[in-house]
C-alpha positions as CSV (number, residue, x, y, z in Angstrom):
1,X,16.5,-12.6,29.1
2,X,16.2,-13.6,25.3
3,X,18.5,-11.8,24.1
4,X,18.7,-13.6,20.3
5,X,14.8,-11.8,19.9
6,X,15.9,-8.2,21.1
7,X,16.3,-5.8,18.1
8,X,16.7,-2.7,17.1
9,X,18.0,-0.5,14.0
10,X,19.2,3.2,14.3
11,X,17.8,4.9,11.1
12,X,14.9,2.6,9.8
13,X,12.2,1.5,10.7
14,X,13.0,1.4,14.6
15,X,14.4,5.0,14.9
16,X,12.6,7.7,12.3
17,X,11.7,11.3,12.8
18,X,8.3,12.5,11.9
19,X,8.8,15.7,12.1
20,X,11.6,18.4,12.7
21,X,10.5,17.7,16.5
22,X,9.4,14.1,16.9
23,X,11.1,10.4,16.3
24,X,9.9,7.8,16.9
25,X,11.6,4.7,18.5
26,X,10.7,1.7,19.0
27,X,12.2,-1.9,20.1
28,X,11.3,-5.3,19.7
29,X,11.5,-8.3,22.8
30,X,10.4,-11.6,23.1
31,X,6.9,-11.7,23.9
32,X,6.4,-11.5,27.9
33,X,10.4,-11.2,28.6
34,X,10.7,-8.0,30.2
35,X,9.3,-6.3,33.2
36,X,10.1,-3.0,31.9
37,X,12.2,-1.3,29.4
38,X,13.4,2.4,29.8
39,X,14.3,4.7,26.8
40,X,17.4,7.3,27.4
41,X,18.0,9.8,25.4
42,X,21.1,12.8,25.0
43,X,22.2,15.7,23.1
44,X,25.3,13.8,21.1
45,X,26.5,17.1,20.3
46,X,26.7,18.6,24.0
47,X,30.3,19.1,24.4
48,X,30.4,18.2,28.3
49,X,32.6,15.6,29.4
50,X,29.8,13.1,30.0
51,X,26.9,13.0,28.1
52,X,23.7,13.8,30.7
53,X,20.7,11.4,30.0
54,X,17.2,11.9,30.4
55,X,14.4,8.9,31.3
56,X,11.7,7.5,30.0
57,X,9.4,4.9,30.6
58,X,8.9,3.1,26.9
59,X,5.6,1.6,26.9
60,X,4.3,-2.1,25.5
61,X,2.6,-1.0,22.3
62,X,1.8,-4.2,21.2
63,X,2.5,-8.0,21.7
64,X,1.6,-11.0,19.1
65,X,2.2,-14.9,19.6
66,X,6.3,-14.1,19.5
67,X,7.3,-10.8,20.6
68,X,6.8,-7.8,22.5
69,X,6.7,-4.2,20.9
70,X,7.7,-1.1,22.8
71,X,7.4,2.7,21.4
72,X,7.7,5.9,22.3
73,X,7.8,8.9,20.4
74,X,9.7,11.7,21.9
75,X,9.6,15.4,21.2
76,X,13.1,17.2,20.9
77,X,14.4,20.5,19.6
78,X,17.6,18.0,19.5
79,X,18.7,17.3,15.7
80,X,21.5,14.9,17.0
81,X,20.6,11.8,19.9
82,X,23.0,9.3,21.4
83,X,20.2,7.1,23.1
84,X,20.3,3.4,24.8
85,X,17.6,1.2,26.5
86,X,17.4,-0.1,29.7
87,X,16.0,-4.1,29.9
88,X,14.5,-5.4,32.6
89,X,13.1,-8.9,33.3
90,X,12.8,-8.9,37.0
91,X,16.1,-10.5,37.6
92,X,18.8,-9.3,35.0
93,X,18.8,-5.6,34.1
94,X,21.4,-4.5,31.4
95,X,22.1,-1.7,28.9
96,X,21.4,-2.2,25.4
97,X,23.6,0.7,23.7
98,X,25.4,0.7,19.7
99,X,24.2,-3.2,19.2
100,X,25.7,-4.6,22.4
101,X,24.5,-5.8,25.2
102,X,26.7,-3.6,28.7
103,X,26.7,-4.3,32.4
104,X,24.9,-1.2,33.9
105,X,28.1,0.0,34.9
106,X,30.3,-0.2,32.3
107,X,31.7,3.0,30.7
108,X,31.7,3.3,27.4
109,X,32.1,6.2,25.1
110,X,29.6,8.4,24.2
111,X,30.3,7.2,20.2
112,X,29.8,4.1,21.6
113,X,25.6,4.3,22.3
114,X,23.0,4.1,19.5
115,X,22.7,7.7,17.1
116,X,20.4,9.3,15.5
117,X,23.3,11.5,13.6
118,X,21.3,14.8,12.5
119,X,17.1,14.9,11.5
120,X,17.9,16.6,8.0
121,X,14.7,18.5,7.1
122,X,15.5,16.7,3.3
123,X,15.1,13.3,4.6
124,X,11.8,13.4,6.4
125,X,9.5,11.1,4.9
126,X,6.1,12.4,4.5
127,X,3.4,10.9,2.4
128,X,0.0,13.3,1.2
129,X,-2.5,13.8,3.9
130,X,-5.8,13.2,1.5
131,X,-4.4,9.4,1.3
132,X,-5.7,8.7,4.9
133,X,-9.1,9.8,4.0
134,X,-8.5,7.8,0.5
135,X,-11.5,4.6,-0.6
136,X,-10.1,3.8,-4.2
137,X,-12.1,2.0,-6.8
138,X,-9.6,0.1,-9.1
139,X,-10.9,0.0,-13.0
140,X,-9.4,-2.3,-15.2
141,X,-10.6,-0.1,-18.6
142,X,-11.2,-2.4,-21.3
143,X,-13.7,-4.6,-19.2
144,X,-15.5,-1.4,-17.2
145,X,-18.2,0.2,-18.9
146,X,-18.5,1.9,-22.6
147,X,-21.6,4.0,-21.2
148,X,-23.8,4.5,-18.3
149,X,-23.8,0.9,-16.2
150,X,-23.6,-0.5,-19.8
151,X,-20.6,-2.7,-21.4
152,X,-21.0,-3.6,-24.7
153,X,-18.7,-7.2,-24.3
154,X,-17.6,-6.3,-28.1
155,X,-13.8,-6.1,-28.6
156,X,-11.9,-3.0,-30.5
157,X,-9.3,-3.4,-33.0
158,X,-7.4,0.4,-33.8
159,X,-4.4,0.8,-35.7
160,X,-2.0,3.3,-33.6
161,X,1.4,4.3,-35.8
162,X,0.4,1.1,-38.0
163,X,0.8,-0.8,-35.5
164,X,-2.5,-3.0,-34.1
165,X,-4.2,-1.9,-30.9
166,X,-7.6,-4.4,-29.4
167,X,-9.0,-5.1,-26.2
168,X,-11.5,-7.4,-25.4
169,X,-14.9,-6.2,-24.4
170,X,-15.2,-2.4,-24.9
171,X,-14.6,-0.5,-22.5
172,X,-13.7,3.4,-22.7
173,X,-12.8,6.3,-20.7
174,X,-16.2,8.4,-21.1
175,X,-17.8,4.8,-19.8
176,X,-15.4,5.4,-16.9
177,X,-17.0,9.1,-17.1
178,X,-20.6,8.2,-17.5
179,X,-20.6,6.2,-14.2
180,X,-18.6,8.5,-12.0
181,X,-21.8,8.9,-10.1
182,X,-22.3,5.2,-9.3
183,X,-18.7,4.8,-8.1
184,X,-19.0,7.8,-5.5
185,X,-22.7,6.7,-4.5
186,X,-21.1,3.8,-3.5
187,X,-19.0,6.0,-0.9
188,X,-15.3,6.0,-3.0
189,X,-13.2,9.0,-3.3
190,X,-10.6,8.1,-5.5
191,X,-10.0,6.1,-8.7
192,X,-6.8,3.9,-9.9
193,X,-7.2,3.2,-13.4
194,X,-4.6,0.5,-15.0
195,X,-3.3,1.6,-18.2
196,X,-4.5,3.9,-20.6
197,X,-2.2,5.1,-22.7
198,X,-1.2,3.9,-26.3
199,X,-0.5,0.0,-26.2
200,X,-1.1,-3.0,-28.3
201,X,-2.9,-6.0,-26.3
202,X,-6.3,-5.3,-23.8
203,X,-4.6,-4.9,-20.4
204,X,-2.5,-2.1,-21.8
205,X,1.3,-3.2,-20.5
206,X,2.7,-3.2,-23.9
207,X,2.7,0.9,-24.3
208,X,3.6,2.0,-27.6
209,X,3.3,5.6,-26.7
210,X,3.5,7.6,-23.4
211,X,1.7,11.0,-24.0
212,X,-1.6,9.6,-25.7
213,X,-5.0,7.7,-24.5
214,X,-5.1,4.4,-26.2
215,X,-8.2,4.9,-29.4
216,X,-9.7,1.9,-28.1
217,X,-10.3,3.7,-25.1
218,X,-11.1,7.2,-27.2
219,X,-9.1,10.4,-27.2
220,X,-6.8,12.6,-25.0
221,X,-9.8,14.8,-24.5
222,X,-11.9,12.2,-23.4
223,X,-9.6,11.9,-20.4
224,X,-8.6,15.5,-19.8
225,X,-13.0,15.6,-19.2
226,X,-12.4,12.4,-17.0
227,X,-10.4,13.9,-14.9
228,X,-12.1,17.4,-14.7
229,X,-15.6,16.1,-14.1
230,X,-13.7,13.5,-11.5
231,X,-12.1,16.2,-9.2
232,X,-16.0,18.2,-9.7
233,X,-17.4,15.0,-7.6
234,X,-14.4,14.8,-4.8
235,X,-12.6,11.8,-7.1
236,X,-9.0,12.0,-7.5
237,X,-7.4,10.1,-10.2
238,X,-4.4,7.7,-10.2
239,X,-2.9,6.3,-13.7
240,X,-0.8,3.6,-14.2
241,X,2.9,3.8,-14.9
242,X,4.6,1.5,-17.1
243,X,8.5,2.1,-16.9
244,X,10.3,-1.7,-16.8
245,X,9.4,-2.2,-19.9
246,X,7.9,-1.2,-23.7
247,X,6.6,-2.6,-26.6
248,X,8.5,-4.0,-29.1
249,X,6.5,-1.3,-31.4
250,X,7.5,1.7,-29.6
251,X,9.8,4.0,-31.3
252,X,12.7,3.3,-29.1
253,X,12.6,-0.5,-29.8
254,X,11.8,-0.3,-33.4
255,X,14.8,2.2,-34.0
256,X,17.3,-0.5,-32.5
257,X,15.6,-3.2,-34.4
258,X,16.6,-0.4,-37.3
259,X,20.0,0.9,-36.5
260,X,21.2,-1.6,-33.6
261,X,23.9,-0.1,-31.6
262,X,24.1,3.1,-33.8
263,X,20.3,3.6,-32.5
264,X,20.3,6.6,-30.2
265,X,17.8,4.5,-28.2
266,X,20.4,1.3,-27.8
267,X,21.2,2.0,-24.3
268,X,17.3,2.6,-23.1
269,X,17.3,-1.2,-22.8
270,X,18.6,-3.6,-20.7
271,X,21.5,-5.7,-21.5
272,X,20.5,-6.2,-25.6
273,X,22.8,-8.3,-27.7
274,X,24.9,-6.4,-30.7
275,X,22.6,-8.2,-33.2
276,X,19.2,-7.6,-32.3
277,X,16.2,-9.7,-33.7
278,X,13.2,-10.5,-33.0
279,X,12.6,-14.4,-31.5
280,X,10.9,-16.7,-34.1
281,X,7.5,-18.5,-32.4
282,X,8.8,-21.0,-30.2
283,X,12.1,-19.5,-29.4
284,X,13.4,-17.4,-26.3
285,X,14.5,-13.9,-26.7
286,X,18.0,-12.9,-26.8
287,X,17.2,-9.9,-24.5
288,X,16.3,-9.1,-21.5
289,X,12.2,-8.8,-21.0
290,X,9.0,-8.7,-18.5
291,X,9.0,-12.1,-17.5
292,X,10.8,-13.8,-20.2
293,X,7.6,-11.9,-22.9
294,X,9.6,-11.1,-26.0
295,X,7.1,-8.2,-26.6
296,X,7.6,-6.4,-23.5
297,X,11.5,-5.9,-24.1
298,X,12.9,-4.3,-20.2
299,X,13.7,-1.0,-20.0
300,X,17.2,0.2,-18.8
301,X,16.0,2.8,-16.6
302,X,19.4,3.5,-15.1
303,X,19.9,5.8,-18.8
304,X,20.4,9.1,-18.1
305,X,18.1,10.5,-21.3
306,X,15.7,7.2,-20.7
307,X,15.1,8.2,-17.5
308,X,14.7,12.4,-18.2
309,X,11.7,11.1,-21.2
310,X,10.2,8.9,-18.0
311,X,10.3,11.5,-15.6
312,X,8.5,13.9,-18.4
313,X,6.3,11.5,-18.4
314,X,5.3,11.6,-15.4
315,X,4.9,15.5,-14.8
316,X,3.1,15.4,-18.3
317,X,-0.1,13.5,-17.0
318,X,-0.1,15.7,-13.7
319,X,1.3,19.1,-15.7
320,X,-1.7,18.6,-18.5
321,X,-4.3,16.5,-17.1
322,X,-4.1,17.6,-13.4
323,X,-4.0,13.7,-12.2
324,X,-3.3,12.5,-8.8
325,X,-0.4,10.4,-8.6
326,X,0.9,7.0,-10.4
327,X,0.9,3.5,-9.1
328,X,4.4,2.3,-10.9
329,X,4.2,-1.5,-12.4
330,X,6.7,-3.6,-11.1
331,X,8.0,-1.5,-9.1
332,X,10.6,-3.5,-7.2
333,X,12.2,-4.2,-10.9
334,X,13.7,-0.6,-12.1
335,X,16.6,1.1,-10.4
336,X,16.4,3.1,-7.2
337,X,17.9,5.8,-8.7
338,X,15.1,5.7,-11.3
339,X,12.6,5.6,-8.1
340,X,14.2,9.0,-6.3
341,X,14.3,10.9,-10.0
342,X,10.9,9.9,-10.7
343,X,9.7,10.9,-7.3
344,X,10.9,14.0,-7.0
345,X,10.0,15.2,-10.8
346,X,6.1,14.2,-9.7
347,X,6.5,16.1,-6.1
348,X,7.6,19.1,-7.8
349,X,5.1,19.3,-9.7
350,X,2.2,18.3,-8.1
351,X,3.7,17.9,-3.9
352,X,0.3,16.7,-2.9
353,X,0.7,13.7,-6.1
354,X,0.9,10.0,-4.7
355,X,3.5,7.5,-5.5
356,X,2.3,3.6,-5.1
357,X,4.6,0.8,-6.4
358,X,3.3,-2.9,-7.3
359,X,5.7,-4.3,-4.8
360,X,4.3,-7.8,-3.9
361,X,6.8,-8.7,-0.7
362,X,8.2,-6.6,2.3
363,X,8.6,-2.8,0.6
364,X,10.7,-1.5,3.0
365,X,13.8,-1.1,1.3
366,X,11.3,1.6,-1.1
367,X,9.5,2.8,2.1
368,X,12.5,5.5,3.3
369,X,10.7,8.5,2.0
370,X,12.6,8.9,-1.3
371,X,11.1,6.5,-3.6
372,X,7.6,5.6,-3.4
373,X,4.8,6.9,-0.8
374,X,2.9,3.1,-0.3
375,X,3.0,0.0,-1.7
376,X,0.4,-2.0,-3.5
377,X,-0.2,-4.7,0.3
378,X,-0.5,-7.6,-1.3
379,X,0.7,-9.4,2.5
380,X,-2.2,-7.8,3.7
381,X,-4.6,-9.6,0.7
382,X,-2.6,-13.0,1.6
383,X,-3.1,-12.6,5.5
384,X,-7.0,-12.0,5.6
385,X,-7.3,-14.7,2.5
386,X,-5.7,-17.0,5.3
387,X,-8.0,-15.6,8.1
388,X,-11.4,-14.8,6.6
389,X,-11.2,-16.7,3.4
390,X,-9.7,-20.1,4.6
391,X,-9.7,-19.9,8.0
392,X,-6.4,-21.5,7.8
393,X,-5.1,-19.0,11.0
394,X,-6.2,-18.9,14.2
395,X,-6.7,-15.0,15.5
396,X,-3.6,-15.2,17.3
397,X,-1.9,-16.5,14.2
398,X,-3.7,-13.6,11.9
399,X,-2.6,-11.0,14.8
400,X,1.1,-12.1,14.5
401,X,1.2,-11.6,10.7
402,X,-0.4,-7.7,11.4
403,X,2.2,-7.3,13.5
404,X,4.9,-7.2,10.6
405,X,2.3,-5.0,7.8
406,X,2.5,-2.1,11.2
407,X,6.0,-2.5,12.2
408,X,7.9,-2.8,8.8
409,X,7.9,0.4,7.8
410,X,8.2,4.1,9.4
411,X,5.1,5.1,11.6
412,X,4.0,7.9,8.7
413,X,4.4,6.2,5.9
414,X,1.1,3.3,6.7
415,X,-2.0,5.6,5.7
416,X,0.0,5.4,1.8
417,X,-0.5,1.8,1.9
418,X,-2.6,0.4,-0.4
419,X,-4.7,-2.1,0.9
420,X,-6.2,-4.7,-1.3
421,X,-8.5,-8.3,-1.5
422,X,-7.9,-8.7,-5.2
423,X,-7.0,-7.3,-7.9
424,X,-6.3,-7.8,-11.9
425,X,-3.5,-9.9,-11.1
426,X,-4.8,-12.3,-8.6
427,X,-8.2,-14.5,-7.9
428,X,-10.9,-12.9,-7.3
429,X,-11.6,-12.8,-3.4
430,X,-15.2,-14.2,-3.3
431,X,-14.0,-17.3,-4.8
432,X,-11.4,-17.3,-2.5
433,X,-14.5,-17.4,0.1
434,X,-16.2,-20.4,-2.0
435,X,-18.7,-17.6,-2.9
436,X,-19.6,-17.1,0.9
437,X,-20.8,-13.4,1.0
438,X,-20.6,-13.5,5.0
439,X,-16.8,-14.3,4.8
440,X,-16.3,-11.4,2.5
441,X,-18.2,-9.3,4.1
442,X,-15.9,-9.7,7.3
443,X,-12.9,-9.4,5.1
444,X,-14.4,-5.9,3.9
445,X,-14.9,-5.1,7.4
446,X,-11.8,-5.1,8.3
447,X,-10.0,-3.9,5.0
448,X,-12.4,-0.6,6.0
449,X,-10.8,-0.3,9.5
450,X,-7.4,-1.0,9.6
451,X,-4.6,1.7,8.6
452,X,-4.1,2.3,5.0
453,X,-6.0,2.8,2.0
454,X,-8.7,0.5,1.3
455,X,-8.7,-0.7,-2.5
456,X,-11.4,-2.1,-4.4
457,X,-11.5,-4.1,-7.6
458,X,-14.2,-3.5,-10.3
459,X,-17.2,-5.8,-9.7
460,X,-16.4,-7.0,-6.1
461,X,-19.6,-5.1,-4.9
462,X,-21.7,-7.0,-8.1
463,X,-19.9,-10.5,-6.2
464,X,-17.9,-11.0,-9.5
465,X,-15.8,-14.3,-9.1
466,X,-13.2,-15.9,-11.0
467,X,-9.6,-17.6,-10.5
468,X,-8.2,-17.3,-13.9
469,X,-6.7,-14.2,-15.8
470,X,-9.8,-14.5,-18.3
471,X,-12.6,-14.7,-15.3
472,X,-11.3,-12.0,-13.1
473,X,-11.0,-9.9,-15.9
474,X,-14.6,-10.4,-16.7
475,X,-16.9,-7.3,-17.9
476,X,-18.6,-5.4,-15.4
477,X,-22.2,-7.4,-14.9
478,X,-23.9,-4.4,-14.7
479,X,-27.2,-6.4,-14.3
480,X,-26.5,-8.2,-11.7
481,X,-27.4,-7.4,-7.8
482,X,-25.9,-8.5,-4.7
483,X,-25.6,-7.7,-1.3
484,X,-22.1,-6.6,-1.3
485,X,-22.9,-3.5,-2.6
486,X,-24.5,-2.3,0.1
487,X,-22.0,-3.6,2.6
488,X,-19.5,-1.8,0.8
489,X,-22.0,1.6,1.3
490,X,-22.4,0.6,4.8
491,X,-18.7,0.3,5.8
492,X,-16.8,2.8,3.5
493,X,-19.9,5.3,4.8
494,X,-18.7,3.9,9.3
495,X,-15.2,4.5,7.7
496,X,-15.4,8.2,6.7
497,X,-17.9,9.6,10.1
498,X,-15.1,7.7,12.4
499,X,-11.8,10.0,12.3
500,X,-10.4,7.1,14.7
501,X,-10.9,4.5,11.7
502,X,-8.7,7.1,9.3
503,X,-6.3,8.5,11.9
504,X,-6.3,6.3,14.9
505,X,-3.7,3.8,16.2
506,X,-4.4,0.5,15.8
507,X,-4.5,-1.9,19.0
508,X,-5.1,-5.8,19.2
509,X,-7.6,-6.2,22.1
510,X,-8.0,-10.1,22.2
511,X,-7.3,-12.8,20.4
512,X,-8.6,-16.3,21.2
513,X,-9.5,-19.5,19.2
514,X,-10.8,-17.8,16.0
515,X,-12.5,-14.2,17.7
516,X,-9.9,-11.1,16.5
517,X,-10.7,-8.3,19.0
518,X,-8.9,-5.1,17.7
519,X,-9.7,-1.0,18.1
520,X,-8.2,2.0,16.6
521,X,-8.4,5.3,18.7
522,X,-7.6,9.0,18.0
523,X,-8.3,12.0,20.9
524,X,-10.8,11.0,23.0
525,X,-12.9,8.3,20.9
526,X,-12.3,4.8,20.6
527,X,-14.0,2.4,17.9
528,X,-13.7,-1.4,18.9
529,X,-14.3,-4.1,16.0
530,X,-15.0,-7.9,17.0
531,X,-14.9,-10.6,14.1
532,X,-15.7,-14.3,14.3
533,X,-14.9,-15.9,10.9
534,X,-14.5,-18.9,12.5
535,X,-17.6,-22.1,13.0
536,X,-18.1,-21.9,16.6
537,X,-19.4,-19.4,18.8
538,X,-17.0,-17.1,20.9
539,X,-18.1,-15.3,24.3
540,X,-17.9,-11.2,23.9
541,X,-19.7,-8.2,25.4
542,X,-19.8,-5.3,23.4
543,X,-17.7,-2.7,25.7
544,X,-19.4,1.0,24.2
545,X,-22.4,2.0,21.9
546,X,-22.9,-0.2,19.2
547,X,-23.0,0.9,15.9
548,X,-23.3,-2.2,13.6
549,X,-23.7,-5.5,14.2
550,X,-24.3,-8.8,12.2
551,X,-24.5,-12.4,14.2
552,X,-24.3,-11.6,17.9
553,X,-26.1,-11.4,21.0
554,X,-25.8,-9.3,24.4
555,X,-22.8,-12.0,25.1
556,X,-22.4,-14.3,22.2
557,X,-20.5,-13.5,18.8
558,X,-21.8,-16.0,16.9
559,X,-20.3,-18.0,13.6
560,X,-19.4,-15.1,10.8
561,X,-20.7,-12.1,13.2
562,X,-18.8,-9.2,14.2
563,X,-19.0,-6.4,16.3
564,X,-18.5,-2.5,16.1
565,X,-18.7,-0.3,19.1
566,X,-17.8,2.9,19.6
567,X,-16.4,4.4,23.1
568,X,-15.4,7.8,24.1
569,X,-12.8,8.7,26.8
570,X,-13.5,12.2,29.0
571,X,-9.5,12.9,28.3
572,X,-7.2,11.4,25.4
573,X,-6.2,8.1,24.2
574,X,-2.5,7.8,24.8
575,X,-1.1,7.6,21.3
C-alpha cells in the first residue's frame, strides 16, 4: 500500500457540505493501489459509550496517470460526523482515521477519528445558479466598437477633474449597446466588460474615480441603457473592479501628495514613506505600487473607512445600475478580510450577484465560500494551450492536469469557474495554434463542455491573433469573416439544448496516445466527446447518436476530428 500518496483533509476540499443534508467526501490513492475503500460514518455527538458506525462502499470517481479518486456524497440529518476509511489492496487492510494510519483493531477514541465538527448553515458555500447556464463575452471597451459592427480606430483625449483621460481606438459603451444583438446571435448570455469607470490610460486600471463611466467611453446614462437594454435580451452584465490599487490622480492620492500624514486618506495606502513624492523619470517609487507602476500607487485595503468606500462601491453599480456581479483585478493581492467585506456587501444587495477574482494559480485558499464565487482559470487556458495548441501533452498527460482544475476546490463551487483561452492579458489563442483554425476549434470544443463558465475574448470568433499587449488589444475587425464564428454558434448553441453539458459530472472515458475520450452525464442522458488533436489517426466507435462530428469515420477519428454523441440511460447516471 502507498501510503506517502493517500490524502485527505477534514474541512476543504476533501470533506464539504453542500447542503444542510449532503457532504461530500472524497479521498485521494495511488492510482491502481486499492481493491476497495469503504467510507464510515457516526453521529460524534451520540453520547453512547462507543460510537456505532455505518458502511459504505466509496466508489472510484476518477483515476489519471498518478492517482486514484474516490467520492461519495452522503445524505445526513447529522450536523456533527466522526468518520474514517477503510483501505484495501488485496493484502493489507487498515484504518485511516484523524491522519493516521490504525491496525483494524486498534481502539482509539472517538476524538481520535476524522470530524466534520458542525455543518453551520453560515458557512455553506453556494455560488448563483444562472452561472452554470453562463457563455460570457469579454469586451475590452476602448478597442470594441463605437457603433453598430463599426470601430472608428481614432483615439479620445477627455479631461476628467483636470486630469487627462485617452484610449486608443474609440470605443464606447453605446457601441457595446449598438451590437448587443450580434453578441447574443452569436449564442452568449452574459457580458464581462474590463473597466469603465473614470481612469487616465486606455485599459482603464488607473481609476481616478469610482462612481462615474469614463467620457471616453460616454456618460453614466449611457451605461445605465447598457445595462437595461442588456437584461431586455437575456444578457447579464459583469464590471470590472479595481481595488489593489488607484491613480496617482485620484482624490485620495492627491490629498497625501497634499497634506502627507495629516491627509485623512494617509492610511488608504500601503506602506507610504512620511515624505511622499512623486518618482522623477527613471527613478523607482518610494511606495508600494501594482507591479513596481508608480502611477498605480497600492491600496491598503485592510483600512477600515478604505474598505467601507470600496464596499459602496460595489453595492453602487449593483444598487443604481442593476449589474450582475464584479470580476476583482488582482485578486490574490488585497486582504482576505477585504475579500469577505466585499462579498457580503455585494450578496446583500444583489444574493444572485457573482464574485470572480483574477487569480492566475491554484484559488483555493479564496474558493471556501466567503470570498469570491470562481476564479478567472487561467490553468485551464495553460492546460489546453499544452494539449490542443502545442500538442506538448499526451491525453493521459492533459487528463492528469484536469484532474487538479475538478478536485481543488469544493464540488459546488466549479460551475463559478471562469473558463478562458485568452484574454487581454495573455496571447491570443489562435496564434498560440500557428493560426490553425482546426486546433482552435477543438480547444472551443472542449472549453464549451467541460464544467464552468466558458469565456470568450472579443474577436476570437473574427480569428483575431496577436502575442503582444498592442496586437491582442487590437480593434474589433469588424470586416473580417472567419469560420470560428460559426463554430462558436455551433457549440455554445450543443452547449445550452444538453443540460448534461451545464450540470453533468464530468468522467474521463479513455485516454491513449493523443485521443481524450471524456462524457459529462446528468439523470438519464449522457453526452460523450472524442478529440484527436494529435497527427495520427486513433481507432474509436462512436457509442450513441451522433450529434456533431468533424474528421471521423464509422471507426477512425482521424488527425484534428472529434466526436460528440449523445446516449440516454432507461434509469439514472450514478452521480
Amino acid at each position: 500500500m502507498h501510503y506517502a500518496s493517500i490524502l485527505h483533509r477534514p474541512m476543504s476540499e476533501y470533506a464539504h457540505p453542500l447542503d444542510e443534508t449532503h457532504f461530500v467526501f472524497r479521498l485521494r490513492t495511488a492510482r491502481s493501489d486499492l481493491t476497495q475503500v469503504k467510507f464510515y460514518y457516526a453521529d460524534r455527538a451520540d453520547m453512547s459509550p462507543e460510537l456505532t458506525f455505518t458502511e459504505l462502499s466509496m466508489p472510484l470517481v476518477r483515476s489519471d496517470l498518478l492517482y486514484d479518486w474516490y467520492e461519495i456524497i452522503l445524505e445526513t440529518e447529522w450536523e456533527r460526523i466522526a468518520y474514517y476509511f477503510l483501505l484495501d489492496d488485496g493484502q493489507i487492510q487498515c484504518r485511516y482515521a484523524g491522519e493516521c494510519f490504525e491496525k483494524m483493531d486498534a481502539h482509539i477514541e472517538r476524538s481520535e477519528f476524522f470530524q466534520y465538527p458542525f455543518n453551520h448553515k453560515a458557512d455553506l458555500a453556494s455560488v448563483p445558479e444562472w452561472v452554470r447556464d453562463a457563455v460570457v463575452y469579454n469586451i475590452f471597451p476602448d478597442s470594441f466598437a463605437d457603433g453598430k459592427e463599426h470601430i472608428s480606430k481614432a483615439g479620445k483625449a477627455e479631461s476628467y477633474n483636470g486630469f487627462p483621460s485617452v484610449t486608443n481606438y474609440g470605443g464606447t459603451i453605446n457601441g457595446i449597446r449598438e451590437n448587443l444583438d450580434y453578441i447574443k446571435n452569436l449564442g452568449f448570455n452574459c457580458l464581462y466588460l474590463n473597466p469603465t469607470f473614470a481612469a487616465g490610460a486606455y485599459h482603464k486600471y488607473d481609476l481616478m474615480d469610482y462612481k462615474h463611466i469614463d467620457p471616453c467611453f460616454g456618460t453614466d446614462e449611457d451605461f445605465r441603457t447598457l445595462v437595461q437594454e442588456a437584461h431586455g435580451k437575456g444578457i447579464r452584465v459583469i464590471v470590472d473592479g479595481v481595488f489593489n490599487h488607484v491613480s496617482w490622480n485620484h482624490f485620495s492620492f492627491q490629498d497625501v501628495l497634499k497634506n502627507g500624514k495629516e491627509s485623512p486618506y494617509y492610511e488608504w495606502f500601503y506602506s507610504l514613506p512620511e515624505a511622499l513624492t512623486l518618482p522623477q523619470e527613471g527613478e523607482s517609487p518610494a511606495y508600494t505600487c501594482f507591479a513596481y507602476v508608480a502611477n498605480m500607487p497600492k491600496t491598503n485595503t485592510a483600512c477600515p473607512s478604505l474598505r467601507d468606500y470600496f464596499c459602496d462601491v460595489g453595492r453602487y453599480w449593483i444598487r443604481k445600475y442593476d449589474v450582475d456581479g464584479w470580476r476583482l483585478d488582482v485578486a490574490n493581492e488585497v486582504d482576505d478580510g477585504f475579500l469577505r467585506a466585499f462579498r457580503r456587501a455585494v450578496k446583500n444587495e444583489k444574493p444572485e450577484a457573482v464574485i470572480i477574482g483574477e487569480i492566475w494559480e491554484n484559488s483555493e485558499h479564496y474558493m471556501t465560500g466567503d470570498m469570491v464565487d470562481g476564479a478567472m482559470n487561467y490553468d485551464f487556458r495553460r492546460f489546453c494551450t499544452q494539449y490542443f495548441a502545442e500538442n506538448i501533452l499526451t491525453a493521459p498527460e492533459f487528463d492528469l492536469r484536469l484532474s487538479s482544475l475538478l478536485m481543488r476546490y469544493k464540488k459546488q463551487m466549479l460551475p463559478a469557474q471562469l473558463n478562458l483561452l485568452d484574454g487581454h492579458d495573455t496571447c491570443r489563442f489562435l496564434s498560440l495554434c500557428q493560426g490553425d483554425i482546426d486546433k482552435m476549434e477543438l480547444a472551443i470544443l472542449f472549453q464549451m463542455t467541460f464544467i464552468g463558465m466558458p469565456c470568450v475574448f472579443y474577436g476570437d470568433e473574427k480569428g483575431m491573433k496577436g502575442m503582444t499587449e498592442k496586437e491582442y488589444r487590437m480593434p474589433m475587425p469588424w470586416n473580417d469573416h472567419s469560420h470560428l464564428s460559426e463554430v462558436y454558434r455551433k457549440l455554445i448553441t450543443l452547449r445550452k439544448d444538453n443540460k448534461a453539458l451545464t450540470r453533468g459530472v464530468f468522467k474521463t472515458v479513455e485516454t491513449t496516445g493523443m485521443l481524450f475520450r471524456y462524457a459529462r452525464e446528468w439523470n438519464d442522458e449522457r453526452i460523450e466527446i472524442a478529440v484527436n488533436p494529435g497527427d495520427s489517426s486513433a481507432a474509436y466507435s462512436a457509442p450513441g447518436d451522433v450529434l456533431l462530428k468533424k474528421n471521423c469515420t464509422c471507426d477512425l477519428l482521424m488527425p484534428k476530428g472529434y466526436v460528440i454523441t449523445r446516449s440516454v440511460n432507461h434509469g439514472k447516471y450514478d452521480l
